[in-house]
N, C-alpha and C positions, 0 to 999 in steps of 0.2 A: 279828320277823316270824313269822307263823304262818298255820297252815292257814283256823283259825279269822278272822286277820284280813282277812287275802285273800278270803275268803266275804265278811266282809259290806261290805268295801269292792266287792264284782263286785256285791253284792246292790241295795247302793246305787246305782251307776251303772245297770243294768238296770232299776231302776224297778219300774210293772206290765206297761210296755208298751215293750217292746227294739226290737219292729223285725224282730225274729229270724228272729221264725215259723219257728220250728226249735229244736232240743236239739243242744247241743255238752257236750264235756267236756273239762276242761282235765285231763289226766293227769301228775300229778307223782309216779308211783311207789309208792315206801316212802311219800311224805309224806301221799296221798290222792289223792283226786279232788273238782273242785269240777264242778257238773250244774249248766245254764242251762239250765233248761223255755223256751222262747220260744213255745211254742205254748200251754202253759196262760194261763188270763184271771186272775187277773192273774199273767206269769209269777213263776215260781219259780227257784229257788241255791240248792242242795242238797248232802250231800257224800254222795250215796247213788251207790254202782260200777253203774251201770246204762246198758243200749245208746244210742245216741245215735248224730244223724245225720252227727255230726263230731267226730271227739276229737282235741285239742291235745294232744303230748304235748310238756313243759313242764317244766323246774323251778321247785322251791318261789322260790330265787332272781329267776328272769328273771320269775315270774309277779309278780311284788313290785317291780321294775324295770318292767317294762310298763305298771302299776297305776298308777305312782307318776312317768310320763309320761318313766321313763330311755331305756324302750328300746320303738322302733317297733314295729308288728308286723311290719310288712314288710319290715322290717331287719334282725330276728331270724329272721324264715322264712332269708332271704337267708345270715344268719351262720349257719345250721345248730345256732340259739341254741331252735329249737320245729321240731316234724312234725306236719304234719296229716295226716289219714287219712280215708278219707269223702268227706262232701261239698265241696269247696271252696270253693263259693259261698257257702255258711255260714260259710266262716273270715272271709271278706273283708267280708261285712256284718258282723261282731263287731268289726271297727277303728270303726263309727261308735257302737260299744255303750263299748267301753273307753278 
């Protein structure tokens, strides 16, 4: 598992068109960051450290577990397993994205 593979499996489920309409960032630290443009046409996955209207902050780990249908997201918010900051209605539309 990697940074790299986590991007383009997110890349891959997001498509051109998420749903989003919105920028989120999944914050894994030391490991990077992965950027979901959902307001660009057709959006964009990026690992570029830029503002957004909701960051996940996340391990390399759990975001590999979530991806990979181990771990909910709502069950992880719950297990204090991810923090959101921001918007929150952006976290909660990104469960029908991942």
């Amino acid at each position: 598992m990697s940074l790299e593979s986590c991007t383009q499996a997110i890349r891959t489920k997001v498509g051109a068109d998420s749903g989003l309409n919105a920028t989120l960032k999944f914050d894994m630290g030391a490991d990077g960051v992965i950027v979901i443009d959902g307001k660009s046409t057709p959006n964009t996955v990026t690992n570029d450290a830029v503002e957004t209207d909701c960051t996940v902050g996340i391990s390399l780990d759990n975001l590999q577990a979530m991806l990979d249908g181990d771990l909910e997201p709502a069950t992880g918010f719950m297990a204090g397993k991810l923090k959101v900051s921001g918007d929150m209605s952006v976290a909660m539309r990104l469960q029908r994205v991942i």
